[in-house]
N, C-alpha and C positions, 0 to 999 in steps of 0.2 A: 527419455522424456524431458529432461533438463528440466526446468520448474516453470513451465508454459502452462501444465495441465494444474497443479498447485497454485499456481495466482488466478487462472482463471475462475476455479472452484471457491474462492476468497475475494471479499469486498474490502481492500484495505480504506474502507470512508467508513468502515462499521467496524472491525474487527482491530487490533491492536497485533495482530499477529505478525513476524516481522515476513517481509515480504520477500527478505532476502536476496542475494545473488551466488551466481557459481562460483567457491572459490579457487586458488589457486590446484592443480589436480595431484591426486597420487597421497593425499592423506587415506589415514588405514584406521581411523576411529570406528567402534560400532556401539550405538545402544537397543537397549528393549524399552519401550516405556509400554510399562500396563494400562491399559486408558478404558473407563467404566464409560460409555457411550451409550447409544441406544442397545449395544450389545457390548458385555466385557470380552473381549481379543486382547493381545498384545503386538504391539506394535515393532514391528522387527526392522531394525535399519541400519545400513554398511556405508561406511562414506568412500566412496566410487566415483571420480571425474568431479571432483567436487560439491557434489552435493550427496544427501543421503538417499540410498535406494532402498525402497519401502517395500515392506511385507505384512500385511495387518491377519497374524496368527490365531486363530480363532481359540483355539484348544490351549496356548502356550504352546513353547517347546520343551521335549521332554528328554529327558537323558538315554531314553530305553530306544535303543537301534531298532528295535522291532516298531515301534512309533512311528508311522506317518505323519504327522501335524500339517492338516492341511495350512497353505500363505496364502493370500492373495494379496500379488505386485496390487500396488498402489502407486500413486503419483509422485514422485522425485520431492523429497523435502529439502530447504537451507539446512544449512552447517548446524547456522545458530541455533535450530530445533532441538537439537540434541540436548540440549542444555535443561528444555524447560519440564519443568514439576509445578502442577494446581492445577486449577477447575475452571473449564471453558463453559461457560452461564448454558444454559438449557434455551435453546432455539438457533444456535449459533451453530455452525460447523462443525461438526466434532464433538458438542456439547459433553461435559463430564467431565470426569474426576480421572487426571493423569500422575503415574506415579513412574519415576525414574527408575524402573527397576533392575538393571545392570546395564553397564558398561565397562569399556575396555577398550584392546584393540584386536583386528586382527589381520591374519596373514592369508594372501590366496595360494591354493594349490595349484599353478599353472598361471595362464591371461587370467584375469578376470574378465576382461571384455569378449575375451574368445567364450568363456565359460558361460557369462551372459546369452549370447548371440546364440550358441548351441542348446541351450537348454541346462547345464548341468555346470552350476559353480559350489567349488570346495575350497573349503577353506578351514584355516584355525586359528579359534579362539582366546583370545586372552580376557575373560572378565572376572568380576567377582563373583558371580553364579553359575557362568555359562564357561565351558574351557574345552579344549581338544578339536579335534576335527568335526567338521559338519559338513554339509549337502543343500544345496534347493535346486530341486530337479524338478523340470516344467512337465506337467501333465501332458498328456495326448491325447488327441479325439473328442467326443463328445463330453467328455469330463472337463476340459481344459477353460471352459468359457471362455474362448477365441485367444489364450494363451495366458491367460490373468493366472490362473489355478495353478499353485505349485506345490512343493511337498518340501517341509524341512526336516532332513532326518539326521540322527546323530549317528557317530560312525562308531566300530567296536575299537577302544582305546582304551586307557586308564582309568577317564574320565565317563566313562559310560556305565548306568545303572539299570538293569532291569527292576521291571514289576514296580512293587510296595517304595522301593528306594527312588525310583524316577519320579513317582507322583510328591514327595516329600519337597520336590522343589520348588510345589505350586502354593506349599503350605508357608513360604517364606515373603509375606507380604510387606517388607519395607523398603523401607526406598533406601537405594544405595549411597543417594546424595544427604537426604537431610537425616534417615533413621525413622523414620515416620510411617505407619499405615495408611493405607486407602481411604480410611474413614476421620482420621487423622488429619488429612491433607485436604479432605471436604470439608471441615470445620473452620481450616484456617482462611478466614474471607480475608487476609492480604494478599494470598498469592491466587485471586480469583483472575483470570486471563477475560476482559469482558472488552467488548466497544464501545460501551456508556461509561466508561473511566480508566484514566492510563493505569497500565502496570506500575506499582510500588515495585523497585529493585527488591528481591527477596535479602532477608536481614538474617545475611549470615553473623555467627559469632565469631569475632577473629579476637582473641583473647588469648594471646600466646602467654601473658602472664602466669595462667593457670598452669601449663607443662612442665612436667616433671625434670628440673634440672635447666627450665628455662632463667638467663640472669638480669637484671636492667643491666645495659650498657648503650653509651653512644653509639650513633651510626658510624659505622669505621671508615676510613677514606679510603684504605688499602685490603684489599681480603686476597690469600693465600689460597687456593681449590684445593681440597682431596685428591689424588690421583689412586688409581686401582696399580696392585701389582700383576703382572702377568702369571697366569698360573698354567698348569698343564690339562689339568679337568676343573667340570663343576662342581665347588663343594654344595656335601649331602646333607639333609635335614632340613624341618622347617623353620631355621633361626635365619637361613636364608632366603634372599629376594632379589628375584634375578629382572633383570631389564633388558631390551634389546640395547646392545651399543652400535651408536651413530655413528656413521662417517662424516663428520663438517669439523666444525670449529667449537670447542670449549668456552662458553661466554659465562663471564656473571656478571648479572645486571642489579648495579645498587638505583634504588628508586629513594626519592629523597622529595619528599610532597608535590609530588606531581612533575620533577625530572627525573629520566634513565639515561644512568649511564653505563655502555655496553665496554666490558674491560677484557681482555682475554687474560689465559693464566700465566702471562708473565707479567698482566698490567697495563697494556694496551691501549688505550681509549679507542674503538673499534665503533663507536656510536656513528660517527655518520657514513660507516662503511653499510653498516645496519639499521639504518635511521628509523625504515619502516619496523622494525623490531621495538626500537625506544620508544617510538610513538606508542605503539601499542602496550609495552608494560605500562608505560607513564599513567595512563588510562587505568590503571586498575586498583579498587578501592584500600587503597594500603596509603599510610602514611610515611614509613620506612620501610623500606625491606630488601634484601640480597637475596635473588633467586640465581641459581646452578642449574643449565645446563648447556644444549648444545644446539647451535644453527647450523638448520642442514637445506639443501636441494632435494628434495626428491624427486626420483625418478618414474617412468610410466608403472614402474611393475611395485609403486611403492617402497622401495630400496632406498635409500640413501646413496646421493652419487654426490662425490667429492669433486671430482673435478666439472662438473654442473654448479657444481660452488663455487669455483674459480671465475667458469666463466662467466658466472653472474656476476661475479664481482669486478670482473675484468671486463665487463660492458656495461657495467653502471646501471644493470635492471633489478630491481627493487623486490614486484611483485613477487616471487618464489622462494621468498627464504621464510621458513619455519625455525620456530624457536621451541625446541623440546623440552620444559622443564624436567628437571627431576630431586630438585633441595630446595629447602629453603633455610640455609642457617641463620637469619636476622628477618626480623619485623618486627616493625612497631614499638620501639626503644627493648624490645629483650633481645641476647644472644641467646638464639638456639641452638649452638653448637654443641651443649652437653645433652640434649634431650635426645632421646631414642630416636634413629632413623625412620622408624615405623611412625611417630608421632608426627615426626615432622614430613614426613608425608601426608598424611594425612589433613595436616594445618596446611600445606601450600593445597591439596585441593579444595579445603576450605577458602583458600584466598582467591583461586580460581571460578569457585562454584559461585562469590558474593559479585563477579559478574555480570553475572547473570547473561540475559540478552547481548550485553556490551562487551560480551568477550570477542578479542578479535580472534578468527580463526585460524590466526599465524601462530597465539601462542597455546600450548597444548600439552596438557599433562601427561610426563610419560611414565606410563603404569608399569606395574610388576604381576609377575608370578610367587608365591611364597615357595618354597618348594619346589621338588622334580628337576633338581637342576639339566639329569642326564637329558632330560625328557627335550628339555630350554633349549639349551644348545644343540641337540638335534633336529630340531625343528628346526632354527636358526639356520644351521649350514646348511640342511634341504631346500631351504629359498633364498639359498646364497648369500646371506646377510654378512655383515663383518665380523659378528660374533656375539657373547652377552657379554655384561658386567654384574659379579654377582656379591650384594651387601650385606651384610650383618645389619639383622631386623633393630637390635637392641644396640648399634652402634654407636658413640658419637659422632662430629665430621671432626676431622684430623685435618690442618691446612698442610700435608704433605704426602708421601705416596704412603700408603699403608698396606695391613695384610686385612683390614676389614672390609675394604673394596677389594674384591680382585676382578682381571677378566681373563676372559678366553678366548681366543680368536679365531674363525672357522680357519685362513686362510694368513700364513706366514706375510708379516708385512709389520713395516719401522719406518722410522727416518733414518736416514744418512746422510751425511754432508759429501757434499759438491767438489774434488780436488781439482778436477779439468774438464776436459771434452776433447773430443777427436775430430778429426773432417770429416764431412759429409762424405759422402761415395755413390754414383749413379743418379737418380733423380732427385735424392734427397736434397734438401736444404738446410743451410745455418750449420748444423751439424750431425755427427754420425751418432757418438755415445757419451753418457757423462759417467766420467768415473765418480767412487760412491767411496767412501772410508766411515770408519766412527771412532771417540775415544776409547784406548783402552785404560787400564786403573793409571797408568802413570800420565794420564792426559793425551800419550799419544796417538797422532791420527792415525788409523791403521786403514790401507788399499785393501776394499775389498772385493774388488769385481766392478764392472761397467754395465750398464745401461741404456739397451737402445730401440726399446718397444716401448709402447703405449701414447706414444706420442701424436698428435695430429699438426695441420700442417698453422692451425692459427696457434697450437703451443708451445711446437718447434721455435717460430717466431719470437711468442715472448721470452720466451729462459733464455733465448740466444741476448736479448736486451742484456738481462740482468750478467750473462756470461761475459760479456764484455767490456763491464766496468771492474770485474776483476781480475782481471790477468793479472801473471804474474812471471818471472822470468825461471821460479826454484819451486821446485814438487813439493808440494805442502804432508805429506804425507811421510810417516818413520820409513816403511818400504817400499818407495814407489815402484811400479811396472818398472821393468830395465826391457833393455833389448829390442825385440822385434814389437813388444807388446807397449815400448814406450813413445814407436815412429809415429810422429802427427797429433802426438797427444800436446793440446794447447793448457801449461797451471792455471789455476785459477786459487786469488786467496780462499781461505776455507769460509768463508762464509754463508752460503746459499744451501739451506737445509730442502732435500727433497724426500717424498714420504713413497715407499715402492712397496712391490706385492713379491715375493718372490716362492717358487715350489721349496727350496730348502738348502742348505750351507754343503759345500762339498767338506771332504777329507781336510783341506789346507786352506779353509778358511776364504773360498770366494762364493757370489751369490750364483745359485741357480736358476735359469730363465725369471730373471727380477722383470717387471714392465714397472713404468714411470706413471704417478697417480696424481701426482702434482706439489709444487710447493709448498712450504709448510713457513708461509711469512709467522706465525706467531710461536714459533720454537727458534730456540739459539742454540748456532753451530757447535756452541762451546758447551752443551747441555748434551748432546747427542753421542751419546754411552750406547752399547750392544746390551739390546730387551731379549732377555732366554728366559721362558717359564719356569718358575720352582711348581713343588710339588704343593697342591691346592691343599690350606689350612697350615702348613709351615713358615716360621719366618724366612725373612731372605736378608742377602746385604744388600746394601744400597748399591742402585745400577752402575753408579761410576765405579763401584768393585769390581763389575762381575770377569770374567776371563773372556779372553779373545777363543774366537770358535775353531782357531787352529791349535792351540791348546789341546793334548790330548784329553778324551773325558773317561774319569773314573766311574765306573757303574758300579752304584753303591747297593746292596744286598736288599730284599725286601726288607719295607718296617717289622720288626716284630716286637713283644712286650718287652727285651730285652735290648734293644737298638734305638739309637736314635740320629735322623737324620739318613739313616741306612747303615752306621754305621756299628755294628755289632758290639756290645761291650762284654766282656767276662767281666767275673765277679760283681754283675750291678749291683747286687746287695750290701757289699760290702762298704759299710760304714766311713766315710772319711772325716765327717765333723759331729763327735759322739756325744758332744753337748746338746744338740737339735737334731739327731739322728738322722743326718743327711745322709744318703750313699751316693755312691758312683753315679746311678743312674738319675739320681736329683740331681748332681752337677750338670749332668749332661743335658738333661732338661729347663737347667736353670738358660745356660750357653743360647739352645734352643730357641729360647724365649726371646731373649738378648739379642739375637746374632744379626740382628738387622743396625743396633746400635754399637755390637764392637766392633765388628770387622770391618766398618770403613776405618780403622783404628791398630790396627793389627794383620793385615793380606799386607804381603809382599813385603815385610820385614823383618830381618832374621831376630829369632829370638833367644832369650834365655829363660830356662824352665827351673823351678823348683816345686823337682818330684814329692809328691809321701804314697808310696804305691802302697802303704796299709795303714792312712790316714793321717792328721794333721799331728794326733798324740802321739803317733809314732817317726820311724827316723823321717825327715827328712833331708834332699842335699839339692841343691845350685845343678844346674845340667848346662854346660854351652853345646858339646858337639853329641852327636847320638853316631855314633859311629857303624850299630847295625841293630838291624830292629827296627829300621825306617818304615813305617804306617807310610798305606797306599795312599793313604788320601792328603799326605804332605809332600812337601818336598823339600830340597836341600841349596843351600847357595856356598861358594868354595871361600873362602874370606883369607884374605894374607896375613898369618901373625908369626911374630917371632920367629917360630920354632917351624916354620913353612906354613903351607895352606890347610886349612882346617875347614869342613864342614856344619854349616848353622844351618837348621829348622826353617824353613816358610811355610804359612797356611797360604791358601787364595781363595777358601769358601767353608761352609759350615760342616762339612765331614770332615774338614782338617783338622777345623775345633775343635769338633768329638772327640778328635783319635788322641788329642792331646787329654784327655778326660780318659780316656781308655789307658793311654800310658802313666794315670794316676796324677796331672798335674796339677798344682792346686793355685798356684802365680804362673803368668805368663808375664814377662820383663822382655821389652822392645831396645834394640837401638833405635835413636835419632836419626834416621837413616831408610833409606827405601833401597830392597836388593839389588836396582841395575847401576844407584848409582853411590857405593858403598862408602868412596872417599868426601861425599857433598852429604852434610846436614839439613833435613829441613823442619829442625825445631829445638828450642831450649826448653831446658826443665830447671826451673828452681825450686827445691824441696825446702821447704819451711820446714823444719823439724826440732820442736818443742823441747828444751832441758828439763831437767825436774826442778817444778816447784813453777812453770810456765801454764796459764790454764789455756782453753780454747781461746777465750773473749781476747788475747794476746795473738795467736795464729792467728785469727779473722781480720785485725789491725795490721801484723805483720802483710798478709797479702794483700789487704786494699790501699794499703801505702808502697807497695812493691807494682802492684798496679798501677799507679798515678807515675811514678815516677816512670814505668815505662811509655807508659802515654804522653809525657813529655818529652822523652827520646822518638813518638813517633810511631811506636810497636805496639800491635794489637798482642791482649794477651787473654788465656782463658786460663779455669781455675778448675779441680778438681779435688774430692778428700783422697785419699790414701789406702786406706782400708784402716790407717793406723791415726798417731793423736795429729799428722801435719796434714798438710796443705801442697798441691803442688801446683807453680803458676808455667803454663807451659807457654810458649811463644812459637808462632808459626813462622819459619822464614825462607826463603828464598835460596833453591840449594846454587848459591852461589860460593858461599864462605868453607872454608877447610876447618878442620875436624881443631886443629890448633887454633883459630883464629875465635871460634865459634868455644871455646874452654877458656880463651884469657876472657871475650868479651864479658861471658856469666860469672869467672872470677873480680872482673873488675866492680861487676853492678854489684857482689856481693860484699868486697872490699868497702865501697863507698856506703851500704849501707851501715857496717860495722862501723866507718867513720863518724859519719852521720849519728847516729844512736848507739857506740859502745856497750852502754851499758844493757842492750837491751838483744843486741846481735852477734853473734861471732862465727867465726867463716871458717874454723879448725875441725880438723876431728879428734882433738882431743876431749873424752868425754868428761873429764874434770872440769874443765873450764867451761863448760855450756851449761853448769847448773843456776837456774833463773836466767838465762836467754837462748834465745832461737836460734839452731843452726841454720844458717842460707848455704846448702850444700849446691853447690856448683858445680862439682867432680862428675854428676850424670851426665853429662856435654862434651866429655875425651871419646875419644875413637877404643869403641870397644863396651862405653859404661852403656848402662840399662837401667831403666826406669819402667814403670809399671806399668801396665796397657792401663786405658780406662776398662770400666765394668768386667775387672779379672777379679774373681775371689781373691782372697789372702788367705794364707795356713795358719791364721790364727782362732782366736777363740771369739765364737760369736758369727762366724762366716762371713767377716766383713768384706765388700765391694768395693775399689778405687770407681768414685763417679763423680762422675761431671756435674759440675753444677753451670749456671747463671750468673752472674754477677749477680744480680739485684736479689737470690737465693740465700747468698754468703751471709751470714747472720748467727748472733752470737746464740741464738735460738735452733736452728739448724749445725745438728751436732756430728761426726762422723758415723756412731757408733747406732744409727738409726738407718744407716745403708746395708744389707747384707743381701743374704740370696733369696730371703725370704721379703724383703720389703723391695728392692727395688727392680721385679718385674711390675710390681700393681702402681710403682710411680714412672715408668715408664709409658705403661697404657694410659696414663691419666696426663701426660705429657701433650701439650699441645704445639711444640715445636721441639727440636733439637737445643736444650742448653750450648751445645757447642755450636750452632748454627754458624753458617759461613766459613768456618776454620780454614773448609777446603781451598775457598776463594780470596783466601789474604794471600796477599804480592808481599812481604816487605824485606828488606834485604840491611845488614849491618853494615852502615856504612859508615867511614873517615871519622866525619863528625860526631856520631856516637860514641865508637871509640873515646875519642878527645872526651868527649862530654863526661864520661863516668870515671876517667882516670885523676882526674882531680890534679 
């Protein structure tokens, strides 16, 4: 019907109604509005080809399968209808009293168009009333009044109620948008729809001040996105809220009194890529605000299609790109980053809903489910969707990847970076395949399979562009293809990130029938780590940890009350800090908790352990090699000393950690050093350590004056407590320097401080002489010494924590003895970045001149 048969039935010289147009097609919005007219119906309507297809339900719909409700098709409504709530004056079209009474979205079982045409469209619901599968199946014969007559029925699911329970739906008369009753919404004469006076914009409250944990802050120039971690299933209960996840592009759009500007999540300015998008937020009644989420293409079946993105963007057409909110961490001078997810949902469809008519139908709220995850993502992959993303109701936003977001994905699919391409062969053009690698934990690029489907003949063309400005003469990749597998392959520097779908990883680590989805201009090569689900509701390490997929995998035992991480413990009971009645299995849960912040800090470094296998009051001893008795879920690296080769400890994942909690340990102590490449450092430690009759407010000066001066040498450095009364300043560097050069240098800084403030420093171990000053022990930085992981317990009293702090943290106020296992998983969640942030990404390297500089 398109809206021929809807303008004609309408006088827009009398009626303020908007008159609308088709919009762009393949949106999947649906509302009900209840509307009190010469007869109360409910007005049923699916957005289908761009406009709404109407069903005026006389009975309501009703939960009970057994319920025929009759519909009668009605004439095709705008977009923008969807939106409106109030009272259309008495003589006018439609006259009466309209109430928003659900919305959502939904999903078709098959065509829609096919299911139209035939009579019989199915589909599934996502609203606040209305949920699961349903039906409108067209009458036949003398019933059908010449086809108008249809029937809305609900199908037998989860969401289906017979009897006493289905009619309880009709008993819930508020509007879903403002909270208001039918009789309610006829008293309020602003929101009267009349053609003897313009519409007043309905007066929404946008009052983020009032939310719980909302804070004043400036509008931020820079904002960090949330990322979901990848998990293996949906987590259960209704603390979650699952979303459909898109296939497009990650935007957040800061609005700043009437400019948007469109950023992607590395920072992008993306705005006049999506012009038509800023225009439209720009437009919307806010004075500041940072809305999150995603611009996508849809496709005919409703789907989100990625490379439909591309090519609109690679042909410079405007009209089809949708912008899906789904955050809003800022508006209106507060930070809403600490308010509950559910709130702030809630407040951006508030910001949405104040609108009104003027909302453009590009930008669109994208809703949830509470609940049923298993139910989410089944539905999801039956219409082939790319998967959900599922949130913690009660969450903050984290500007980094979390375990509060997670997602699921129906169908295996990453980014990889680009090392070369092959020839063309037969009819094909430009080229045959691209080879594909990702980082592994040591940065290296790792080959892992080629690429040579999905491609058509206008994108063959473009990626041949971009392949050609980087050529290269040397395989960018640790293993490249050799032999018959390397004839014809053209390098290319690692630059050019592409995003592939693939069925699943063989035995040795290459892709399975991968096809090519499209490039991924707003990710960096150097970012692009191997995505492997953990198990939904566990922490994980950070991706650039995780192992390469030719790595053999340990299969760790079911969870049970005794286990954690799969990892079985004996004795969990058993006591190991008797002052706080900690046991085994709290350790292991402490870890648990943790493991997303040590183990980028501790994987793939040999360590040294000290045991207390029957707790901290009793013996403990130092461990370097474990000679047998090796836990499955660690392994070993061979290290040359002395007395010949000798075997050290590696973890590379959190069952490692366990086991080390299984084998009772209660410190884990690192070299300065990564296992492949044992004789290159890559970081100093200088251990502050306090003499007697030295207070903290002494340490806290010692390190921010050992900080300053390395900053004038040039050296980033970062700071950590101990578990004990010091300090330790660590320095990231460049494993260029040898194990000798890398021990005089931290001798000499230690040296010069001694010079410099005698009285206050001294750089022996003899403990006599350090009474009233600070040892600057330097001796950690020899080939062989150890230093403490960050966020390891200590076997002392109190269960202290070595952790990282911030600089701007460091304070004579913040004391060590306030970290342990008991405080710092709740300062961790309450963490808004990484204190350590970037560590990973310092370059700097000891060079000539520093030397010179601290020798004096």
């Amino acid at each position: 019907m398109a809206l021929r048969e809807y303008r004609r039935k309408r006088n827009f010289q009398r009626t303020p109604e908007p008159r609308g147009k088709a919009a762009a097609k393949g949106g999947r919005s649906f509302v009900v509005q209840k509307h009190a007219a010469r007869r109360l119906h409910y007005d049923f309507r699916l957005e289908l080809d761009g406009v709404l297809k109407s069903w005026a339900v006389p009975k309501g719909p009703s939960l009970d399968p057994a319920d025929k409700a009759l519909a009668v098709h009605v004439e095709d409504h705008p977009l923008e209808y969807g939106s409106f709530e109030g009272v259309i004056p008495e003589g006018e079209y439609g006259g009466g009293t309209v109430m928003l009474w659900d919305r959502g979205t939904w999903e078709p079982a098959g065509d829609p168009a096919a299911g139209l045409r035939r009579g019989k469209l199915s589909f599934v619901l996502h609203g606040e009333k209305l949920r699961g599968l349903w039906s409108l199946v067209q009458m036949r014969g003398e019933s059908s009044d010449g086809g108008r007559n249809w029937l809305l029925i609900k199908a037998e699911d989860d969401y289906a109620r017979p009897g006493a329970a289905a009619r309880a739906l009709k008993d819930d008369d508020r509007s879903v948008a403002s909270g208001r009753s039918m009789a309610e919404i006829a008293r309020d004469a602003d929101r009267v729809w009349s053609s003897r006076k313009s519409q007043p914009k309905p007066e929404v409250q946008l009052d983020p001040a009032g939310l719980p944990g909302a804070r004043p802050a400036p509008l931020p120039r820079t904002f960090k996105p949330q990322l979901p971690t990848l998990v293996r299933e949906a987590p259960r209960g209704d603390r979650w809220l699952h979303e459909i996840k898109f296939d497009g592009y990650r935007i957040l759009c800061r609005i700043d009194h009437g400019q948007a500007t469109l950023l992607t999540r590395r920072g992008q300015d993306w705005t006049r890529r999506f012009s038509i998008i800023a225009e439209a937020a720009a437009r919307l009644p806010v004075e500041t605000a940072i809305l999150d989420g995603e611009v996508v293409v849809l496709a005919d079946d409703g789907t989100t299609d990625f490379q439909a993105l591309q090519n609109a963007l690679k042909g410079g057409r405007r009209a089809n790109f949708i912008y899906y909110v789904f955050d809003l961490p800022y508006l209106n001078g507060c930070d809403l980053t600490r308010v509950p997810l559910e709130a702030r949902k809630q407040q951006l469809k508030l910001v949405l809903d104040a609108a009104g008519e003027n909302l453009d139908a590009r930008l669109r709220y994208s809703d949830h489910i509470r609940g049923h995850g298993e139910d989410v993502v089944h539905h999801a992959c039956r219409q082939v969707l790319e998967g959900i993303v599922s949130k913690r109701a009660d969450s903050p936003y984290e500007p980094r990847r979390s375990r509060t977001w997670v997602k699921l994905k129906c169908l295996n699919r990453q980014e990889f970076v680009i090392g070369g391409y092959t020839d063309p062969s037969g009819s094909r053009k430009h080229f045959g395949a691209l080879l594909l690698g990702y980082h592994d934990t040591q940065g290296r690029l790792v080959y892992c399979g080629r690429v040579g489907t999905g491609f058509t003949d206008k994108s063959l063309a473009q990626v041949m562009k971009e392949l050609k400005r980087r050529t290269t003469d040397t395989p960018p990749f640790h293993n490249p293809p050799a032999g018959r597998e390397a004839r014809g392959v053209h390098w290319l520097k690692p630059e050019l990130v592409a995003e592939v779908e693939f069925a699943a990883w063989t035995d040795d680590g290459i892709l399975r029938h991968p096809s090519f989805k499209g490039l991924r201009e707003d990710k960096r090569a150097r970012d692009i780590t191997l995505e492997r689900p953990v198990e939904a509701g566990s922490p994980s390490r950070r991706q650039r940890r995780q192992r390469m997929p030719n790595v053999a995998r340990k299969t760790a035992a079911p969870p049970n009350e005794n286990s954690v991480a799969g990892v079985p413990l004996s004795n969990p009971g058993r006591v190991l800090y008797p002052e706080q009645g900690l046991t085994k299995l709290d350790i292991g849960r402490y870890y648990e908790s943790a493991a997303e912040w040590i183990l980028p800090h501790v994987v793939d470094r040999p360590l040294t352990l000290v045991r207390c296998p029957r707790g901290r009051s009793h013996k403990c001893f130092f461990q370097k090699h474990l000679n047998q008795g090796v836990p499955e879920a660690v392994r070993t690296v061979p290290i040359r000393e002395k007395e010949g080769k000798a075997d050290y400890l590696v973890i590379d994942d959190l069952p490692g950690l366990i086991a080390l909690v299984q084998l009772g340990v209660l410190e884990i102590h690192l070299w300065g050093c990564r296992a492949d490449q044992i004789e290159r450092p890559d970081r100093l430690v200088f251990d502050l350590d306090p003499g007697e009759g030295v207070g903290w407010e002494g340490v806290v000066d010692a390190a921010l004056v050992l900080r300053e001066r390395l900053e004038n040498l040039t050296l980033k450095s970062f700071v950590r407590t101990t578990g004990g009364k010091g300090l330790h300043v660590v320095v990231p560097i460049s494993r260029r320097t040898t194990w000798d050069d890398a021990r005089q240098f931290a001798q000499d800084v230690a040296a010069e401080r001694v010079r410099s403030e005698p009285g206050k420093y001294v750089a022996t171990l003899t403990k006599s002489r350090r009474t009233g000053k600070i040892f600057v022990d330097y001796l950690r930085n020899g080939r062989g010494a150890t230093a403490v992981a960050s966020y390891s317990t200590r076997a002392r009293a109190g269960a202290p924590v070595a952790t990282p702090l911030a600089w701007d943290e460091l304070s004579t106020k913040t004391t060590p003895d306030q970290f342990t296992v008991a405080t710092v998983p709740r300062r961790l969640a309450s963490l808004k970045a990484d204190p350590w942030e970037g560590l990973s990404a310092v370059r700097q390297t000891l060079t000539k001149a520093m030397r010179a500089a601290v020798r004096g």
